[in-house]
N, C-alpha and C positions, 0 to 999 in steps of 0.2 A: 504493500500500500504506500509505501514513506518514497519508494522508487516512480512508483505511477506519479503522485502528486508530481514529484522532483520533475519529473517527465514533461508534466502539461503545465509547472510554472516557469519553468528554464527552455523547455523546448517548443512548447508554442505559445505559451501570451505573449512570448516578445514578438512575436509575429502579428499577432491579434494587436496587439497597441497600437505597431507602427502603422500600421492597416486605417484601423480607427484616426489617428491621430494624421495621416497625412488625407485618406479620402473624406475624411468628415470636416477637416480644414480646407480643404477643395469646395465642398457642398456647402458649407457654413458661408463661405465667400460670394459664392453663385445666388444664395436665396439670400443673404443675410446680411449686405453688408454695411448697412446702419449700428448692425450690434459687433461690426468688428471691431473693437476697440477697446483701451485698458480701464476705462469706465473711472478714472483718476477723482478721487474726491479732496484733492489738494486746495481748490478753492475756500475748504471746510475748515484747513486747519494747518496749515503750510509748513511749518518750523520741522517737526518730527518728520513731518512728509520727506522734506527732502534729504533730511538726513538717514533717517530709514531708507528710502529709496535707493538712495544714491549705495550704500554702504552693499546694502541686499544683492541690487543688481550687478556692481563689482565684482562684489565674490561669487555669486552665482556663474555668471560668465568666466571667469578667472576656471572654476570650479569643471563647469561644459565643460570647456577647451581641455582641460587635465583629464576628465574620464576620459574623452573620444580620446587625446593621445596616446592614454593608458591601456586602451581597450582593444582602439581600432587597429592604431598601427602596428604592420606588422613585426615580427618578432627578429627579422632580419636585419632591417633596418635600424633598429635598436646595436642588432651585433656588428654592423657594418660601420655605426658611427663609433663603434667600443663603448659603448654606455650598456655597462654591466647592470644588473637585476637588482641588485645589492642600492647603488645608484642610484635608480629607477624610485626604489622603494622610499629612501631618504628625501628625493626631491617632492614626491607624490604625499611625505606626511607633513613635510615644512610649508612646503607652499600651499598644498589643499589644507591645511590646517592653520594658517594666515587666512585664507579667503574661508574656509568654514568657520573663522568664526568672526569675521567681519559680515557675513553671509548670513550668520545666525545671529548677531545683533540687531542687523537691520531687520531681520524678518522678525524679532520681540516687539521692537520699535512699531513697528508696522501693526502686529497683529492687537499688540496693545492699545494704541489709535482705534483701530477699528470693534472692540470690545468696549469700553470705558469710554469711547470720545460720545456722551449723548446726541449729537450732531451723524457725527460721521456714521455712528450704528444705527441711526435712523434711513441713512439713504444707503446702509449696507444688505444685501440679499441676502441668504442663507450659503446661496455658491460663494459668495465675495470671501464669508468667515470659514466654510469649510477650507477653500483653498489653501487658507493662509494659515492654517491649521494642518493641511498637509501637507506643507512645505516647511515648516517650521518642525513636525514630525521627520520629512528626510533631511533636513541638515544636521537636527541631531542626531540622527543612527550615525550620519557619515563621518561626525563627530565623534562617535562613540567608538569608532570601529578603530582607530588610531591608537588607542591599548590592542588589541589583535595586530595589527600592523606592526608594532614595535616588537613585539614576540616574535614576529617573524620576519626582521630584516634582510634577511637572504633573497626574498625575493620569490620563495616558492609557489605561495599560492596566488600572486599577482600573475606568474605563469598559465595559473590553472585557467583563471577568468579570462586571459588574453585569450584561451588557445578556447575556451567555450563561446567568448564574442565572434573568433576568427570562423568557429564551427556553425552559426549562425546564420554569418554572411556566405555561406558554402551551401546555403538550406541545407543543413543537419541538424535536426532537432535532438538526436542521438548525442550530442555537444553536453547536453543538460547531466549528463551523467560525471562529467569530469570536477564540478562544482558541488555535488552531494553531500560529501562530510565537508566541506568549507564551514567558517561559523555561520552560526547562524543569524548574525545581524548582520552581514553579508548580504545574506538572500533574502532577507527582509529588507533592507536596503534598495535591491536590485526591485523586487516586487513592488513596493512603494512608485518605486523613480516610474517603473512599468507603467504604473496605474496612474501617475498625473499625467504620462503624453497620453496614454486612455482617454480622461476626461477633458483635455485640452479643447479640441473643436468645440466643448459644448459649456467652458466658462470663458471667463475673461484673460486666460491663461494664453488665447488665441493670437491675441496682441504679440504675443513673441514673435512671430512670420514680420511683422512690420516692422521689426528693430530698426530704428533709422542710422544702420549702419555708413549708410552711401554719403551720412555728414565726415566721417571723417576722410572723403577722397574728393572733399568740393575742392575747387582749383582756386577761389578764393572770393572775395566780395568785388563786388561791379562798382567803381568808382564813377560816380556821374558828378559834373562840374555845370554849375550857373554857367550863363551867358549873360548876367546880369553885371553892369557896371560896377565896378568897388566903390565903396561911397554913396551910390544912388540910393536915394529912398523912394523904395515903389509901394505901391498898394496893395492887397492881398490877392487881385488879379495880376497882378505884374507888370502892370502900368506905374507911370511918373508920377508921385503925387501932387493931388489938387489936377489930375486930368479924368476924362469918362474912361470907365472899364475898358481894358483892352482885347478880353479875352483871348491871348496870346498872341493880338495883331497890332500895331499902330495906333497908338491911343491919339486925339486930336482932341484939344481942348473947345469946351461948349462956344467960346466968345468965337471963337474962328469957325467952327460949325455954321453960327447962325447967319455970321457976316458972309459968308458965300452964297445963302441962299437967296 
């Protein structure tokens, strides 16, 4: 029975989530996309907001980037740079363990706001607080996992998880068997993480597809310069003052208007 479970939470929900969480973000976009968005209640209460925010999304990101390099890349690549396992293991508890728990202040911050702020839990849903309640639940486990980790700085079962991601992306759901005596806040870990791209398409979770990445490759700000005289005083249409409106052409004063007629 303990091998079946293992079977169908290692070997196929990860398939099931990505499934849900890339075609149900597809569909979400096509029917939905008034509700695509981080649904931000900053106007409500701004100070913690962005301090929470800011600290959350950090380490969160910092955090992404460390699993997928830990996970995905392969195991050659690692051997071909000489970046030993041992290595591997020390960099993955310092640096994920700097951004977990920057990661996990900003998200007390955050969930605290949204609990206690009478304001802000008024215009919060039930999806708003669950979310941030199980996110706040996996940055601790991943936190927690860092005594397991140091027990075993060698590197061995960060082996195991690579070679079950790598088994994965092979469709081998047969992979799931390599991670079974790992600990077991590990695979609670790994189940959690499953289960929020799970419910993604269908909270505000969805906002992550729109990360406004492409700001940090703008080529820079559009300098635009007056045509306006230095020194001139013009009017708020951009006419000489003490003449009629120019709205962007030739302004002609009234006395000389009337004298022509």
């Amino acid at each position: 029975m303990h091998e079946f479970i293992n079977y169908l939470l290692f070997g196929w929900y990860p398939y099931l989530a990505i499934t849900v969480l890339i075609v149900g973000s597809i569909l979400r976009f096509d029917k939905g996309q008034y509700t695509w968005r981080s649904q931000s209640s900053q106007f409500l209460r701004r100070r913690q907001m962005i301090l929470g925010s800011n600290l959350f999304h950090l380490g969160v990101l910092i955090l992404f980037v460390g699993h997928f390099m830990g996970l995905l890349v392969p195991e050659a690549i690692y051997a071909f740079a000489g970046i030993g396992h041992s290595f591997k293991q020390m960099m993955a508890l310092i640096v994920g363990g700097i951004a977990g728990i920057a990661a996990f202040i900003g998200c007390s911050l955050l969930l605290h706001r949204r609990l206690f702020d009478p304001r802000v839990r008024r215009s919060s849903s039930i999806g708003d607080i669950l979310v941030l309640i199980l996110l706040w639940l996996q940055i601790a486990l991943g936190l927690a996992t860092a005594f397991w980790t140091i027990r075993a700085l060698d590197g061995h079962e960060m082996v195991l998880f690579m070679n079950w991601a790598s088994g994965l992306t092979r469709l081998d759901p047969g992979a799931s068997a390599l991670i079974i005596d790992t600990a077991l806040v590990y695979r609670v870990h790994i189940v959690l993480g499953l289960t929020l791209f799970l419910i993604t398409p269908f909270t505000r979770l969805v906002h992550i597809w729109s990360a406004p990445i492409w700001y940090l490759f703008r080529p820079g700000y559009q300098i635009v310069r007056s045509r306006a005289k230095t020194g001139a005083t013009t009017t708020p249409t951009m006419g000489p003052a003490g003449a009629a409106p120019s709205f962007g052409g030739d302004a002609i004063p009234r006395a000389h208007s009337e004298s022509s007629q």
